[in-house]
C-alpha positions as CSV (number, residue, x, y, z in Angstrom):
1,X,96.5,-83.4,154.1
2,X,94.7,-82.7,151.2
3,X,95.9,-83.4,147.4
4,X,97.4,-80.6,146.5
5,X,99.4,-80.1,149.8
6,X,100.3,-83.6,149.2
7,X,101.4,-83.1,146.2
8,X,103.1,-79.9,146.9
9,X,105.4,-81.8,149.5
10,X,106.1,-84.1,146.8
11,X,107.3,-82.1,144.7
12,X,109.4,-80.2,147.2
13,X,111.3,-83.8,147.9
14,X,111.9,-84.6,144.5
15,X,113.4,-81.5,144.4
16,X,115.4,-81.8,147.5
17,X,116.6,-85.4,146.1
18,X,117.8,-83.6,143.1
19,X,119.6,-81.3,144.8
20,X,121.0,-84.0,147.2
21,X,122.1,-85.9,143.7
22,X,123.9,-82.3,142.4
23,X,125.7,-82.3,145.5
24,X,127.1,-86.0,145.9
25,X,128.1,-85.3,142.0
26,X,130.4,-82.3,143.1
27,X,131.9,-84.3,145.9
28,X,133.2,-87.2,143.6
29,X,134.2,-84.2,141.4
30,X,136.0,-83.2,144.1
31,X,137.7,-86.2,145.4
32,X,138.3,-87.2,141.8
33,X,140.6,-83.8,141.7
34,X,142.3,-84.7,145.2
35,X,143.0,-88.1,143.9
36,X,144.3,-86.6,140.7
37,X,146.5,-84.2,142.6
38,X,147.9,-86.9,144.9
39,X,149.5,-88.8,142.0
40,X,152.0,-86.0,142.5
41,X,151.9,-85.6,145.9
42,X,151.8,-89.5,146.8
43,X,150.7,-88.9,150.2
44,X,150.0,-92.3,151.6
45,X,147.3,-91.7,153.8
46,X,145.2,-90.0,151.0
47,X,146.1,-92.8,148.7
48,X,144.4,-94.8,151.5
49,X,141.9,-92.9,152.2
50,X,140.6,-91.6,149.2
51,X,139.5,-94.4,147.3
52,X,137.3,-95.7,149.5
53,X,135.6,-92.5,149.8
54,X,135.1,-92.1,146.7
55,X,133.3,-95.5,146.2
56,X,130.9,-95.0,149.4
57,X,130.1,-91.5,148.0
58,X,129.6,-93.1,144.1
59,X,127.3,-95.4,146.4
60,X,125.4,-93.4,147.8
61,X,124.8,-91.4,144.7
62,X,123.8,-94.8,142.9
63,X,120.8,-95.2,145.9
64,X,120.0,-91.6,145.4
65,X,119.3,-91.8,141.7
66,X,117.4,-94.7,142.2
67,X,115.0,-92.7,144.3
68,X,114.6,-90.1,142.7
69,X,113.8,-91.5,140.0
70,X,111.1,-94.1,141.4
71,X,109.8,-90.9,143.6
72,X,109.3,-88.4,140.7
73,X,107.7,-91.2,139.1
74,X,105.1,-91.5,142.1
75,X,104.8,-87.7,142.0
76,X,103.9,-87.9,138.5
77,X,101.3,-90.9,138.7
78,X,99.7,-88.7,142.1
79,X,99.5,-85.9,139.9
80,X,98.0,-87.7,136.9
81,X,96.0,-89.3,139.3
82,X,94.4,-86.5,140.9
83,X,94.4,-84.0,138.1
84,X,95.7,-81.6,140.5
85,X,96.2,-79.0,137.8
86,X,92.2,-79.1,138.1
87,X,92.2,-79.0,141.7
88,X,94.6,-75.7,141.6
89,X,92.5,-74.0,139.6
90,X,89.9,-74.8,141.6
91,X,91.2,-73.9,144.6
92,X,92.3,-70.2,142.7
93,X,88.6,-69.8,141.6
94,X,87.5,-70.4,144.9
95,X,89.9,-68.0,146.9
96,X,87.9,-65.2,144.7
């Protein structure tokens, strides 16, 4: 794979990380509501249930951050690295 395409896929992860990270936000959001709900409710399964969804999700979006942010950092470095502004360019100039 050369360094653009490498980079390229890169990007398109951290991306799809972030994405990831958006979503696992609107689920606690979410359960964080139900939960809030439920203190009317009192349903006892959900009082149960929900809490320890809600930590496994908060979890998961701790492990998530935590890639993303060492990934985009990789990204960065492999772009600094390999100048692949330059190499885009090139590539354009040499398509003409």
């Amino acid at each position: 794979m050369d360094k653009i395409r490498k980079y390229e896929l890169m990007h398109k992860i951290v991306n799809e990380l972030e994405d990831l990270k958006n979503s696992q936000q609107a689920f606690i959001q979410k359960l964080g509501k139900i939960e809030v709900d439920n203190i009317d409710l009192g349903d006892k399964r959900l009082e149960k249930e929900l809490p320890d969804m809600h930590q496994r999700v908060a979890d998961n979006l701790d492990t998530i951050a935590s890639i993303l942010e060492d990934f985009t950092s990789q990204a960065d470095n492999y772009n600094s690295t390999n100048n692949i502004d330059a190499l885009k360019e090139q590539e354009a100039l040499d398509k003409l």
